[in-house]
C-alpha positions as MATLAB code, in Angstrom:
seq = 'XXXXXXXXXXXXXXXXXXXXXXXXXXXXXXXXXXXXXXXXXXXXXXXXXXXXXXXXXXXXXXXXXXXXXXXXXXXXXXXXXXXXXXXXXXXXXXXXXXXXXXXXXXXXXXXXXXXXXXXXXXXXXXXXXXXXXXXXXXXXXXXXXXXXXXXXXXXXXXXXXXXXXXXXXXXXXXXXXXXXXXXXXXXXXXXXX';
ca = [
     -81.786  -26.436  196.733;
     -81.768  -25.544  193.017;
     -84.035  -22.550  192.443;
     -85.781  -23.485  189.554;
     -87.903  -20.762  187.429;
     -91.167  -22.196  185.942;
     -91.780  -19.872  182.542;
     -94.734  -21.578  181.415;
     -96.760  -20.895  178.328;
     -98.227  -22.071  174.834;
     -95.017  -20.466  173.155;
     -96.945  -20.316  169.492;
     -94.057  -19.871  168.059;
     -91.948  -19.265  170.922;
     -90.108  -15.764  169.690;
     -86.749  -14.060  170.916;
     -88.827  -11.997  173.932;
     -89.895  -14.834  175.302;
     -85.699  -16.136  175.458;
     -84.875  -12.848  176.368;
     -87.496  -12.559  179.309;
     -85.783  -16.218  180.523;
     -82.541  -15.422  180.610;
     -83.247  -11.714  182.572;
     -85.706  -13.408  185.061;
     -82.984  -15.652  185.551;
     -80.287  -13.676  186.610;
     -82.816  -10.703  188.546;
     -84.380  -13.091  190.559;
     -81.450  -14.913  191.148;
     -82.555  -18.609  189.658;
     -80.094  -21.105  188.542;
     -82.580  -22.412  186.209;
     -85.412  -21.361  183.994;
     -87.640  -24.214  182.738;
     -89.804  -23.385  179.819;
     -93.136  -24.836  180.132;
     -94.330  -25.498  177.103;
     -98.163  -26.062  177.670;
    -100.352  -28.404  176.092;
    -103.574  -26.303  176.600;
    -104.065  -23.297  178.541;
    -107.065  -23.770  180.336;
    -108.271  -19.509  179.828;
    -107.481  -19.705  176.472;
    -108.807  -20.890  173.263;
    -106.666  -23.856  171.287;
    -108.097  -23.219  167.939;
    -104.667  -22.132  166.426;
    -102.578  -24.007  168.531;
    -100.364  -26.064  166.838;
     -98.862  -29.515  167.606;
     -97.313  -29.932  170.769;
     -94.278  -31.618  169.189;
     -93.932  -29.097  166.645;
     -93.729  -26.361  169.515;
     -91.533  -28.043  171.958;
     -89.502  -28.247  168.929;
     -89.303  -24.902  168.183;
     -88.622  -24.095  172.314;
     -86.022  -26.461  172.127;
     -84.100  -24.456  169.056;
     -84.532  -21.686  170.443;
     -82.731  -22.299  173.886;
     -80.022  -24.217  172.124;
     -76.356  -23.620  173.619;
     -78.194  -20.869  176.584;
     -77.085  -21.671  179.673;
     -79.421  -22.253  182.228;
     -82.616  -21.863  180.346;
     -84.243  -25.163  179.554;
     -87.295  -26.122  177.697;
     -89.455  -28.544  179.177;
     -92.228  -31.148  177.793;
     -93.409  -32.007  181.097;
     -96.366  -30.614  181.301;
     -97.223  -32.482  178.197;
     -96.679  -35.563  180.207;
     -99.512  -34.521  182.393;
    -103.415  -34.757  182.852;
    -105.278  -32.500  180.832;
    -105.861  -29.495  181.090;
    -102.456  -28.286  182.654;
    -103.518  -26.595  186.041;
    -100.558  -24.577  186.864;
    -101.461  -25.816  190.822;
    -100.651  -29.391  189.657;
     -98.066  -29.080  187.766;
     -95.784  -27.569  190.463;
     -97.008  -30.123  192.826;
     -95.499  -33.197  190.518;
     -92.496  -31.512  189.837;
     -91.745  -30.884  193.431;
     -92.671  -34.362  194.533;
     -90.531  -35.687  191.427;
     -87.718  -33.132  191.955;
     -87.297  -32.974  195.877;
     -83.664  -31.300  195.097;
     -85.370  -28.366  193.389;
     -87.026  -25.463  194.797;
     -89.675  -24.018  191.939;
     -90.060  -20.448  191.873;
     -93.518  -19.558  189.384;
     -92.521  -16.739  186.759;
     -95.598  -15.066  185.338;
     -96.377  -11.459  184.088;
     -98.509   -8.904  184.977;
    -101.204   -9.892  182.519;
    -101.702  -13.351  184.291;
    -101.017  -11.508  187.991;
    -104.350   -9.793  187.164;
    -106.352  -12.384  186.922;
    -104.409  -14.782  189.324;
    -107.237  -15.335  191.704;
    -109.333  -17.084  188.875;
    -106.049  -19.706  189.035;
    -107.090  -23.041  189.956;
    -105.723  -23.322  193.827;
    -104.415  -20.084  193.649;
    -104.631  -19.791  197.362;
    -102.606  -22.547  197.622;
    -100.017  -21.542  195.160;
     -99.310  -18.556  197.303;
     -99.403  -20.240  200.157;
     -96.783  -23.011  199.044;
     -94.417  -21.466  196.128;
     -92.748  -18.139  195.799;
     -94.001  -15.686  192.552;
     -91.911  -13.807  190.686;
     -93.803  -11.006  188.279;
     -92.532   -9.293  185.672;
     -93.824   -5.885  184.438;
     -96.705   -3.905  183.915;
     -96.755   -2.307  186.896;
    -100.384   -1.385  186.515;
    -101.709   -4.706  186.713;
     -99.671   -5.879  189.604;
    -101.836   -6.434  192.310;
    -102.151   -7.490  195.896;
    -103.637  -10.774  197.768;
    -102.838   -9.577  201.110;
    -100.802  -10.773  203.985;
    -100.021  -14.520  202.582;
     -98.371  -12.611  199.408;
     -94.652  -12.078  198.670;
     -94.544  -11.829  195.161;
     -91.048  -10.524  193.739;
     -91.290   -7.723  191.731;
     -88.389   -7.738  189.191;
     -88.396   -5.238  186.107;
     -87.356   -6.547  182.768;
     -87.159   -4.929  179.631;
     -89.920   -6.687  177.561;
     -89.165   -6.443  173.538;
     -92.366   -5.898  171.930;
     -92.817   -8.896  169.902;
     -96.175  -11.639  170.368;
     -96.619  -15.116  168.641;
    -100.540  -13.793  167.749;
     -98.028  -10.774  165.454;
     -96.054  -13.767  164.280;
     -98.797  -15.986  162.986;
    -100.376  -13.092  161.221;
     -97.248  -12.148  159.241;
     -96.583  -15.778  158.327;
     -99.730  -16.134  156.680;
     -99.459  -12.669  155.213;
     -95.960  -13.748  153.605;
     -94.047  -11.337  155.489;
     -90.971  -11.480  157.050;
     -90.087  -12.442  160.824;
     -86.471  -13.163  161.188;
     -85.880  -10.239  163.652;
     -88.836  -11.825  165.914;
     -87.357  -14.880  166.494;
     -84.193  -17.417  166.911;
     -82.951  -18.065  163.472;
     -83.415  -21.908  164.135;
     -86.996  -21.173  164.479;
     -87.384  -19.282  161.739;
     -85.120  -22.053  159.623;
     -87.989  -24.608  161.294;
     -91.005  -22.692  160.801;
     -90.234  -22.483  157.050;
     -88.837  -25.827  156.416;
     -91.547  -27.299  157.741;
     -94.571  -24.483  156.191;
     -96.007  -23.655  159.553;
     -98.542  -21.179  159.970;
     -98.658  -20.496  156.956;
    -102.243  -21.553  156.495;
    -105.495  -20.986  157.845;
    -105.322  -24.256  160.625;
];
């Protein structure tokens, strides 16, 4: 089986934590993969300033460029809305029998896991790997086995991103220089959507 990491999120922009957080959950949980979901909608958050799905698998696809083993994926895209997390690892396993998925999520989401739709049964059926903040980690009892793996986290978020575009400032240190190349070329963010 190919342990496959599913990295999901609304990456907007995706920025050099997020690549950074891949390539260590890749290697500390020992996956030979990590697939980065790019998400059409997040169904707990808002898609006000969410920007094209194209434009954003885009960017995920610069910014993994030449990385070995980290992949960005548009499947989800390919999917009913809105993206349960529940049903997107239960397509991918029935269309990728060779693959074991492994869910990668962070502490944040681990809090409020048990508002996941099928959560139950995404315990039950897939192994969780969890990535910092230690405070938030938290237990579902005796059908949990979450992996706990520690990586450092650079403090960088697309919401910071955004906010300097439109304020003209600079953000070349915050991500892949192909996304920043993009992101300019093309004048993203940099108005009020």
């Amino acid at each position: 089986m190919i342990r496959t990491g599913i990295f999901g999120g609304s990456f907007n922009p995706i920025h050099n934590g997020h690549v950074s957080l891949a390539r260590q959950l890749r290697e500390k949980a020992g996956l030979d993969e990590v697939w980065l979901m790019v998400s059409p909608q997040n169904p707990l958050k808002k898609s006000s300033d969410l920007l094209d799905d194209n434009l954003r698998m885009e960017m995920a696809r610069l910014a993994v460029e030449g990385r070995e083993g980290i992949i960005a994926s548009d499947y989800e895209m390919h999917l009913p809305k809105p993206s349960y997390t529940w049903n997107t690892l239960q397509s991918l396993s029935k269309d990728y029998p060779e693959r074991e998925f492994v869910l990668l999520m962070g502490g944040d989401n681990w809090a409020l896991f048990d508002k996941w739709y099928h959560y139950d049964d995404i315990l039950k059926n897939y192994c969780i790997v969890v990535y910092p903040r230690r405070d938030s980690i938290r237990s579902f009892g005796e059908t949990l086995s979450a992996q706990i793996v520690e990586a450092e986290l650079l403090d960088i978020s697309s919401t910071e991103i955004r906010e300097r575009i439109k304020s003209g400032k600079g953000i070349r240190r915050m991500v892949p220089k192909a996304v920043a190349d993009f992101i300019k070329e093309k004048g993203l963010y940099a108005k009020e959507t």
